[in-house]
N, C-alpha and C positions, 0 to 999 in steps of 0.2 A: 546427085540428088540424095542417093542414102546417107551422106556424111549430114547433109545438112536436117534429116531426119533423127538423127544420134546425137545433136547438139543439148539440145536440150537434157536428153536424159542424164547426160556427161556433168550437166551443168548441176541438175539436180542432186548428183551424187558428190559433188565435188562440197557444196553448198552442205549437206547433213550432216555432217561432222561439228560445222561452225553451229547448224540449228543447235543439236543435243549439249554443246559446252555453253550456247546463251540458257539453255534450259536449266541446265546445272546452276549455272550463275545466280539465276531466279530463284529458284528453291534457297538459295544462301542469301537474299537479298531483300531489305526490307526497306519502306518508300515511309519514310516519317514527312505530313504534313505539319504546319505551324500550328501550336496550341492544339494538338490533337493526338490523344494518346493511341500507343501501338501495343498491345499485347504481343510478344516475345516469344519464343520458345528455342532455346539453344540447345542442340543435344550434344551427347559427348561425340569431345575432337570436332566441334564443329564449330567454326566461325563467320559470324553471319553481319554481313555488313549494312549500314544505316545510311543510308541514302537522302540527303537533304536536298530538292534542287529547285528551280527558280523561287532563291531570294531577292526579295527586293532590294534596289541599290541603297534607299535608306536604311538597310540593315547595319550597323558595323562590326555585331558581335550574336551569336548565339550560343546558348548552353541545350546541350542533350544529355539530362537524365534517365537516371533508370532503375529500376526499383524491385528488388524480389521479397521473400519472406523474412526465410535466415539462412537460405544458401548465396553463399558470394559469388558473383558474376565480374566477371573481368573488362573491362571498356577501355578502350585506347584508340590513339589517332594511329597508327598504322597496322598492319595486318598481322604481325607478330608483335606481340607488348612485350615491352621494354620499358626503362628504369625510367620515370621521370616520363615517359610517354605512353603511361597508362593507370589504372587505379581499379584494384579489387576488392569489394565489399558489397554490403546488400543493399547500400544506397548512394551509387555512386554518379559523377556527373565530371563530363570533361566541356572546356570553354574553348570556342574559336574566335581569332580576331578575324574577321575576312578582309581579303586585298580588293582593292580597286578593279573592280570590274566582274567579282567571283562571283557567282549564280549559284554554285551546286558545293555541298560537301560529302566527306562519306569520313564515318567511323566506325570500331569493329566491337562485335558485342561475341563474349566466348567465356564457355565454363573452366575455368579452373579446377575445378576439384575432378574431371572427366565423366562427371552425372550431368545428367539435364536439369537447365534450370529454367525457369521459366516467372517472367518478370511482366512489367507496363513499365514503357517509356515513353519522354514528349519531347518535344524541342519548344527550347523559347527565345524568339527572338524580339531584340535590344537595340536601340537607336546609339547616335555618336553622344548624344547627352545623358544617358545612362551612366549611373556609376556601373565600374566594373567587378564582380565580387571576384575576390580573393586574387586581385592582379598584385598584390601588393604582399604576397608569400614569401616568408624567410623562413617557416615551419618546415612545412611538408613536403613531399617531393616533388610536385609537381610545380611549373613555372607560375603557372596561374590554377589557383584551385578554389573552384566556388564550392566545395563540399563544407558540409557539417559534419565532424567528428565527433561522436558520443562513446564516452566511458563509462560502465554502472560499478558498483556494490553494491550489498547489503543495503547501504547505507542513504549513499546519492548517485545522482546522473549528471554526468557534468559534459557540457556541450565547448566543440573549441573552432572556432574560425579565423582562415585568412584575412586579413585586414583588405580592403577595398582601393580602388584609384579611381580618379576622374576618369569619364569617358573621352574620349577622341574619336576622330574621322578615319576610314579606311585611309592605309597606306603611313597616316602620322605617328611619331615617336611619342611612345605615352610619356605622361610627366612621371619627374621623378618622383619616387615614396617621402625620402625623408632627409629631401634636401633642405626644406623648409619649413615651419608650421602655419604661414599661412592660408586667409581665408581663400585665397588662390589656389591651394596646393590639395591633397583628399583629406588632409587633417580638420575639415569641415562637415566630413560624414559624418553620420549618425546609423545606428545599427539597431532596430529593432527586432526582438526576440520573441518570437511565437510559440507558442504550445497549443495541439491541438489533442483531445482524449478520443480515440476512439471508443466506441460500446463495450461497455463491461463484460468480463466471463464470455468477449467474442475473442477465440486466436485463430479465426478464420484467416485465409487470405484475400477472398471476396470483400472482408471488412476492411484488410489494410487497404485494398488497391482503390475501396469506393474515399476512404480519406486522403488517401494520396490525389489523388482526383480531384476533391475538394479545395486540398491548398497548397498545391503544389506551383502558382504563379503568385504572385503580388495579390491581385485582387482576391484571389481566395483566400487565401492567407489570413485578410485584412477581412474577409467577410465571415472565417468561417471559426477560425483560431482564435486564440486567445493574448493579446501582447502584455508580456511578464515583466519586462524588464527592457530598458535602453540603453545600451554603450555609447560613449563618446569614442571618438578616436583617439583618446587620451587614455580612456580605459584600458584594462585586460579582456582581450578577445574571447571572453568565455565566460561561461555563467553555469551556478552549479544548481541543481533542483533535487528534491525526494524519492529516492528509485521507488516504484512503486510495482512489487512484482507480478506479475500476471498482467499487467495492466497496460494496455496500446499506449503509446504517445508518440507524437511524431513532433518532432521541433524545427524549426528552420528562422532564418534569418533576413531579414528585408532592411537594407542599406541604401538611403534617402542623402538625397543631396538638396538641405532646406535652400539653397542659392537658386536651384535650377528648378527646383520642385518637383524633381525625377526618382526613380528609384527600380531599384533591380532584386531581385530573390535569389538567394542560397539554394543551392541544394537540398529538398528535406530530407529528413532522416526519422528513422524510429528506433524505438525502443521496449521492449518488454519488459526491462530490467531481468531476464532470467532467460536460459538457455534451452532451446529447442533440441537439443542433441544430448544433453545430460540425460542420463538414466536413475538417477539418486533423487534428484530434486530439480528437475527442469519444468518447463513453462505449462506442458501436459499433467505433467503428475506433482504442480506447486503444491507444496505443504505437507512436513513431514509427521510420519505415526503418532511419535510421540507430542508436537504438538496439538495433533486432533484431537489425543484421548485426552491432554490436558485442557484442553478451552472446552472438550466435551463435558468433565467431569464438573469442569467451574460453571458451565452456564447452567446444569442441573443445579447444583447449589445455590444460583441466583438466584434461578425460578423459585428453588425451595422460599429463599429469604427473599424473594419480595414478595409474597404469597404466604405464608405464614403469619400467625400471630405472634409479636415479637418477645411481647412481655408474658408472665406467667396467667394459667389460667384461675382464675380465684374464684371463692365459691362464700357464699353468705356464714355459712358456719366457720370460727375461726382454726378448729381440730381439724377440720379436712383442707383447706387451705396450707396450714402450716405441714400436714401431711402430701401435700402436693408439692408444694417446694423442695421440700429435702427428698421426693419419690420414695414415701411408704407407701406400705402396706397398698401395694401393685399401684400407686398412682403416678401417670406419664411424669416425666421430667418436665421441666418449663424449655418452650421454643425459644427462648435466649441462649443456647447451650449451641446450637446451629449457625444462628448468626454470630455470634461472638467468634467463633471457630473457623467459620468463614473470611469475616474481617481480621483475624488473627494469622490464617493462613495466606490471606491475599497481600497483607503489609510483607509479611518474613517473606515470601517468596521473591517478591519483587524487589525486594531490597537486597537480599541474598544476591538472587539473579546478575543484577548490575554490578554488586561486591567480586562477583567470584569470575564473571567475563570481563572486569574492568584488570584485575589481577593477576590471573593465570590466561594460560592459552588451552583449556579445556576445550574439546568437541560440546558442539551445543548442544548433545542432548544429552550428555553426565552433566554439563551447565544447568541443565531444566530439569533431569534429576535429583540431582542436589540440591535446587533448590525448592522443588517440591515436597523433599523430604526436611528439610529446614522448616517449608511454611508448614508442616502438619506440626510439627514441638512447639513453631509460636502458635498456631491457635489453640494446641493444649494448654499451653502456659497464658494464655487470655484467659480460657474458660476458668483454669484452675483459680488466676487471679482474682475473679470474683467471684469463683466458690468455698474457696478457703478463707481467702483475707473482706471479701466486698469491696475490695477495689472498684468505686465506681469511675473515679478521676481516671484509673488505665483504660476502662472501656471506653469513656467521653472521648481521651484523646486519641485513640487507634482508629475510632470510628469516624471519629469528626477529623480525619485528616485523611481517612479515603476517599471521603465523599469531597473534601478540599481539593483532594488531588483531582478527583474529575472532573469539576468545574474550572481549576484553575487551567487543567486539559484543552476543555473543551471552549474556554475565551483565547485561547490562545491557538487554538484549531481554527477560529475563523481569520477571516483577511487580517484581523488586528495583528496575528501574529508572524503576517509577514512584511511588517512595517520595516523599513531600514535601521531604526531605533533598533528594533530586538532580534532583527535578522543579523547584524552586525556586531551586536554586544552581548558576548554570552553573560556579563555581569548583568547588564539590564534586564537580561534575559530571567535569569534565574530569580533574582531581586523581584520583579514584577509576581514570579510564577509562586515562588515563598509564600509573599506578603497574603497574595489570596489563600493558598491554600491554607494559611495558619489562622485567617481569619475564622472560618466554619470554628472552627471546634469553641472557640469564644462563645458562640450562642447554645453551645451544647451543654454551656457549663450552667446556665438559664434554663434549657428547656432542652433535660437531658431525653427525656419519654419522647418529645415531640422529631428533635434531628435526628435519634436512633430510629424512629419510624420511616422517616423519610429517607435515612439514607440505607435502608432495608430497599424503599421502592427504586431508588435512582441508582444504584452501584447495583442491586439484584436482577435488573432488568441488565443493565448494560454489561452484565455478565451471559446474558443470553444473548444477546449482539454478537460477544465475540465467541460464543461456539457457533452459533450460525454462519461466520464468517471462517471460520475454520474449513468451511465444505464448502460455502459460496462466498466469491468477492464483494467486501462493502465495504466503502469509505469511511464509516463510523469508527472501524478500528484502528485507522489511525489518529484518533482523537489523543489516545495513550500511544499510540506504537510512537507516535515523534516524538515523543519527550522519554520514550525510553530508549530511541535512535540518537536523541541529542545528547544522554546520561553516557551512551556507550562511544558517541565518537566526538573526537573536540573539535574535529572540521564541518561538524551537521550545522552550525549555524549559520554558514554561508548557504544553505538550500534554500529554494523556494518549498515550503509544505503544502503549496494546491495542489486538491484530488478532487477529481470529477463527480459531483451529483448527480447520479441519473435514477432510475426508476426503481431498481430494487433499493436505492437508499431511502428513498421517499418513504416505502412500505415500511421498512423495519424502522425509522423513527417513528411511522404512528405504532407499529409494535413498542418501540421502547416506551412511547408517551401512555398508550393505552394500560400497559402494563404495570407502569410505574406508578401512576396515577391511580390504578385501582387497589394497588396495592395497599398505599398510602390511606386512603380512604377507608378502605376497610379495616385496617389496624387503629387507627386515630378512631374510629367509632368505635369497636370493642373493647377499646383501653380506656375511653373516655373516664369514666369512674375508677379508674386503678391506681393503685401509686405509681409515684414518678419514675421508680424504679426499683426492681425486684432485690429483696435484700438477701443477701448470704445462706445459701441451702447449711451451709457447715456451721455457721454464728447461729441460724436459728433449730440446726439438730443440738447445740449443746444448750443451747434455752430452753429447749425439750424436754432434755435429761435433767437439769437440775429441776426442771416445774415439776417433773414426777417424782425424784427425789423428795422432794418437798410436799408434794399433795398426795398424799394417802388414800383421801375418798374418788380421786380418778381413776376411772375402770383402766385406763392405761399403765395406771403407777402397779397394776398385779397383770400387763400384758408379757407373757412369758419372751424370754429373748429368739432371735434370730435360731442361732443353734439349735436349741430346744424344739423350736417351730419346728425346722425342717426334721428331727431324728424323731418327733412324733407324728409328723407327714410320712417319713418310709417306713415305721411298723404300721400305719393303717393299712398300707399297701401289702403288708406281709401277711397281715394277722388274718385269718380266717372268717368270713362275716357270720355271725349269727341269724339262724332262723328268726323271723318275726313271730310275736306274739308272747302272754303271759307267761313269764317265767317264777313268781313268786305266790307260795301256797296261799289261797282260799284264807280267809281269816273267819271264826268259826262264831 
């Protein structure tokens, strides 16, 4: 009787060993449902496996994604990864074909680097009439790889995928790739290419994983992103776009089969274009010293000149006038000495800029030193030009070909400029960008007073654009920064140039419009009555001299000189003052 009293407890104890290793197992094990994301966490040396189970029999293929920030996660089909049976990155995704009768799968998700990382993943499953993505791999290492590869620079982000196969039934032999180019064969795909921006100046992770979320299937994709482009299967698997730094984008790929009217999703992927782990110039601390204090210094000068009165101040008497131009006898200099200096130093710089990083391999910021100190000698040499000589012809055209450059910028900023035409032809490119920008200065040769006003409001405001953009991200800067990205590399033409408008661009064009516009206004009304344009301080100081030479009875022609002035200003200061009152005897 007592044996069969002790059965149980025996039994109980035999049994605990197996409870605590399913428990263990649990903790390492994670239950992925269809279309339903799993937030992750893998800690170090820990491998945690993804558990798929009752698939339906019309399944014949699923992908499981998986997504972190900008640490890489490791994902493979067996429990140790191995070459060709796994893939490490921060947006990685492995495909299964399922056999005839299979319900359940499992694959393993593990940190590489031996830090915890922590990600969202989904599973998507696919019918026999789905294309397959990336079944049709001769890149990369793995057999079948529905991943999107992204590369950045400076420059561009260029996206590369597996080419696709028809789908098949569990257990069938898929067709061959490239036996044939029949409309039978996967040479009938078609490859749509998405871009979706996340929120600006957000490098949340909460932000990446709510856009991943968003388009990470077909239908979000198609609802929430944006389609830039479409490859044939005839095409090259890849497509190149604008790096834009600081800046979310997540790209991915949707491969349609117009026969069957089906279609399947890549893997997405993102992008910051900049590095989260850099300590110099990474994603946190985007944008270097020296360019702060330089777009800081310029957009003050903008404000100055689109805010200022351009032309000189004149006054009804012709003696005070003429003394205000040439700044005697204490009177301010004219507010043309500021914008000419400005527009002097913005052409040489920029021009420099492109001369001397297209030439040497200079670090970028003796690149932006030099050529800062380049642009201060050309706007000396502006101002000088029409204070010595009245060069008015050098200032029409310095001016009127900055204010060209940003319109012809800024039509070529919108969709026009990313026409296949001028996306593919840097001659047509350039040709288009010339003709306008050399147009402006033509009307300035007509109505010198009136485009020098304006292009005080339009170039001085959107010089406060880009110090504002210095500390905070706006789209407006790349209105110039592409066409100084396209000056510096001869592969920029194959980019796509969309950048995302959202809300703080909104604001700073009504700043730019606000500001430009009042600027304008206010200079064209105080100039109304003036000449066209201010004439030579140094032509009209020696007109000065001879009129005094020549006129006798002007109290000027017996004004003592400069010299004189000042060495009878410091004995006033020396000489001891005199008591007040009569000093000369009584007359009797």
């Amino acid at each position: 009787m007592s044996r069969w009293i002790w059965c149980p407890f025996l039994l109980l104890l035999l049994l605990l060993p197996l409870g605590c290793e399913v428990q263990a197992q649990v903790e390492n094990r994670v239950v992925f449902l269809p279309g339903a994301f799993q937030n992750v966490s893998i800690s170090q040396n820990e491998t945690v496996q993804a558990v798929v189970s009752r698939i339906p029999p019309e399944v014949a293929f699923i992908t499981l994604q998986f997504h972190t920030q900008h640490r890489n996660a490791t994902l493979s089909y067996a429990r140790m990864p191995g070459l060709g049976l796994s893939l490490t990155a921060v947006d990685s995704g492995l495909l299964s074909a399922l056999q005839p009768g299979q319900a359940s799968l499992s694959l393993f998700l593990s940190s590489p680097d031996g830090g915890t990382v922590a990600g969202t993943g989904v599973i998507l499953q696919y019918s026999s009439t789905d294309p397959v993505p990336g079944a049709c791999n001769m890149e990369f290492n793995l057999d079948i790889d529905p991943n999107v590869y992204i590369h950045y620079n400076l420059y561009e982000t260029t996206i590369r995928f597996a080419p696709a196969n028809l789908g098949y039934e569990r257990g069938e032999t898929p067709l061959a790739c490239d036996k044939s180019t029949e409309s039978t064969t996967r040479w009938r795909l078609q490859y749509d290419i998405y871009q979706y921006f996340l929120p600006e100046n957000d490098l949340s992770e909460r932000s990446l994983f709510n856009g991943i979320h968003a388009v990470a299937d077909v239908q979000g994709m198609m609802e929430n992103g944006k389609r830039v482009l479409t490859v044939l299967s005839s095409d090259m698997s890849m497509a190149v776009f604008n790096s834009i730094p600081g800046q979310g984008v997540i790209f991915s790929v949707v491969v349609r089969d117009p026969l069957l009217n089906t279609s399947a999703s890549y893997v997405p992927a993102h992008t910051y274009a900049c590095s989260f782990t850099s300590t110099l110039d990474g994603c946190q601390t985007l944008g270097k010293i020296s360019t702060k204090f330089f777009f800081t210094g310029g957009g003050g000068g903008g404000a100055l000149v689109a805010s200022l009165r351009v032309m000189f101040d004149s006054h009804d008497g012709s003696m005070r006038h003429k003394a205000t131009l040439i700044g005697m006898n204490g009177a301010q200099p004219p507010t043309l000495y500021p914008e000419l200096f400005c527009m002097g130093f913005s052409f040489a710089t920029f021009f420099f800029f492109v001369l001397i990083t297209r030439t040497t391999g200079l670090d970028y910021d003796i690149c932006l030193t030099l050529s800062a100190v380049i642009g201060v000698v050309g706007g000396v040499l502006l101002v000088m030009s029409w204070w010595r000589f009245g060069s008015v012809m050098a200032c029409i055209v310095v001016v009127g070909l900055m204010l060209g450059f940003l319109i012809a910028s800024t039509v070529l900023f919108t969709p026009l400029g990313d026409l296949d035409l001028f996306r593919r032809s840097d001659a047509v490119f350039w040709v288009t960008f010339c003709c306008i920008m050399l147009i402006v200065p033509l009307f300035f040769v007509r109505w010198p007073r009136e485009g020098n006003i304006v292009t005080c409001g339009i170039v001085g405001a959107y010089a406060v654009i880009l110090a504002v953009n210095a500390y905070v991200y706006t789209s407006l800067s790349y209105i110039t920064l592409n066409i100084l990205k396209r000056f510096l590399n001869n592969n920029f033409s194959a980019a796509f140039t969309d950048v995302p408008f959202q809300a703080i661009d909104y604001v700073l064009i009504t700043v730019w419009v606000v500001l430009g516009v009042c600027g304008i206004v206010l200079q064209l009304y105080r100039e109304r009555s003036r000449p066209f344009f201010p004439p030579s301080p140094y032509l009209m100081w020696l007109q000065e001299r001879e009129r005094r030479k020549t006129n006798v009875l002007d109290p000027s022609h017996h004004f003592p000189p400069l010299a004189n002035r000042l060495l009878a200003r410091a004995r006033q200061l020396t000489k001891r003052m005199e008591p007040a009152g009569e000093h000369t005897p009584l007359l009797l």
